[in-house]
N, C-alpha and C positions, 0 to 999 in steps of 0.2 A: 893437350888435345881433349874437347869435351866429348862425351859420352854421347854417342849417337841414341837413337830408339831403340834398337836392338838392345844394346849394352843396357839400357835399364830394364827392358823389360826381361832381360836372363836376371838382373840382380835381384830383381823382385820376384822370379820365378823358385831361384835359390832361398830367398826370406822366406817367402811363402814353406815349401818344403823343408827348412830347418823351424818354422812353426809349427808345422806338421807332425815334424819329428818328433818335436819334443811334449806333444800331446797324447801321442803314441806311449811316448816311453814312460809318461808320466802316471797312463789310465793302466798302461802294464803293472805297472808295480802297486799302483793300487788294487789290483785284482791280484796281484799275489799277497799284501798284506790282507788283503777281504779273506784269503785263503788261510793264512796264516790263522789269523786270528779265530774264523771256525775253528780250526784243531785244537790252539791251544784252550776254546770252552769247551767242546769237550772233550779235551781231557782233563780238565779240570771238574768238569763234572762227575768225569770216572772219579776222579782221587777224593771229592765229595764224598761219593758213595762208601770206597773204598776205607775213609775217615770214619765216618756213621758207623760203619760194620764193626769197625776195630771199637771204636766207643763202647758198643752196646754188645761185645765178646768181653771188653774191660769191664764194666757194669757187672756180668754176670759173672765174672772171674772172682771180684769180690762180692760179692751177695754167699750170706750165710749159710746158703744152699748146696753151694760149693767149697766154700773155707773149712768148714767145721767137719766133714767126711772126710777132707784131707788133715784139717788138725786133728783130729781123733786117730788116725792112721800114722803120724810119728808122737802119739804119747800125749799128746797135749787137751786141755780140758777148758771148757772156760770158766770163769774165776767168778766165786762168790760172788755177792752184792758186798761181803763186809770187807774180800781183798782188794775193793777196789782204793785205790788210794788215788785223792785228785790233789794235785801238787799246784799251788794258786802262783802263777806269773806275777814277777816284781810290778809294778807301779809305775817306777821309774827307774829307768835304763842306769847302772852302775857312775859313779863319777869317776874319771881319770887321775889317776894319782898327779899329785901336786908335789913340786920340784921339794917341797917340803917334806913331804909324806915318806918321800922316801929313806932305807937305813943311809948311814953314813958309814 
């Protein structure tokens, strides 16, 4: 039996609204990642800040300002120009013993 007028114009009524549908669903979730994505910048900008802050508390935690009133306070001093001893780094990185080399 072929489809009368009716019958197609409900089936294209149907198309039409599962187009619809899916424009819907599709602009939804892109306004929740658009939402998404605001938060996770900033919060990543807090953690920015947050990193900065910790940097530059590490910075002043070593600076001599701070080291030395605490090395002085368990005993400690700092060392001559002539204790200093500079220890000179190999050249070239050690050889692997050879099946040779080694006792028997």
């Amino acid at each position: 039996m072929p489809l009368k007028g009716r019958h197609w114009i409900a089936f294209w009524l149907v198309a039409l609204l599962a187009a619809l549908w899916l424009v819907i669903a599709r602009q939804t979730a892109a306004l929740n990642a658009a939402r998404e994505l605001t938060s996770l910048r900033e919060e990543r900008a807090a953690l920015e800040g947050r990193r900065a802050d910790l940097d530059r508390r590490v910075r002043t935690a070593q600076s001599r300002s701070v080291l030395l009133p605490r090395a002085r306070r368990q005993g400690l001093r700092l060392p001559a120009d002539t204790e200093i001893i500079l220890i000179p780094t190999p050249t070239e990185p050690p050889h692997p013993p050879q099946p040779s080399d080694r006792p028997h």
